[in-house]
N, C-alpha and C positions, 0 to 999 in steps of 0.2 A: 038617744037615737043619733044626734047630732056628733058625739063623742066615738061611737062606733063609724061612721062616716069617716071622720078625721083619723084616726087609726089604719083603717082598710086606707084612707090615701094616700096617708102616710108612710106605713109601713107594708100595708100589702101589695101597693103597683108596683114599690120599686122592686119586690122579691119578683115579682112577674116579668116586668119588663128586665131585668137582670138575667133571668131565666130564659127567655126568649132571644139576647142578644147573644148571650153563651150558645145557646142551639144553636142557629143563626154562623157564628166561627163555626162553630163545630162540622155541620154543613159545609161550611166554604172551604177547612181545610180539607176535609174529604174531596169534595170536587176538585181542589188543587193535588191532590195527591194521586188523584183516578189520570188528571192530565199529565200531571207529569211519568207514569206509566203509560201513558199511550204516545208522546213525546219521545220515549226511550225505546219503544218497538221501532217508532217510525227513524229515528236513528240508528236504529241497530238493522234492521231492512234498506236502507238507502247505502251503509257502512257493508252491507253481504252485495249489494250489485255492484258497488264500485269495485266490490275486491274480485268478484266475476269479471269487470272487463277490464281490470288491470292483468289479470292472467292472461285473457286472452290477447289483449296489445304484447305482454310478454313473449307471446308463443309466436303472434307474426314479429316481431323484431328477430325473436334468435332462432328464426328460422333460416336456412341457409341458404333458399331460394332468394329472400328478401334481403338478405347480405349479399348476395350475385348480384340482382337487379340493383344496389345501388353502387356498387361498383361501376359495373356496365354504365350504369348513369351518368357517375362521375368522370367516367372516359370519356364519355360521348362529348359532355359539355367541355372538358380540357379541349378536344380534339374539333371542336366549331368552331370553324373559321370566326376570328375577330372582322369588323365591319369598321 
């Protein structure tokens, strides 16, 4: 009795606890691999609005309204009187 005892301590906890630390990674790289998919959307969604309001500063720059008014600008301030 005592021999089957040291056996199973011996040689059966470590297969168990071996097995369960294995699981264990195996779990944790899942979980790291689920986040870093959900990392790469939240990159890829924050990377589509900056390119939405890069277009859109684009369109008012080379707008030609917005190229008049800083002309005009630039006169105005030549043409005030220094103090």
């Amino acid at each position: 009795m005592e021999f089957v005892l040291v056996i199973l301590f011996f040689f059966v906890a470590p297969i168990v606890i071996i097995g369960m630390w294995t699981s264990h990674k195996k779990d944790m790289a899942k979980m790291k691999m689920e986040l870093g998919k959900s990392e790469k959307q939240n990159i890829d969604n924050e990377f589509a609005a900056l390119k939405s309001r890069l277009e859109v500063l684009e369109a008012i720059v080379t707008d030609k309204k917005y190229q008049l008014n800083e002309e005009i600008s630039q006169l105005n301030d030549k043409s005030a009187p220094l103090n």
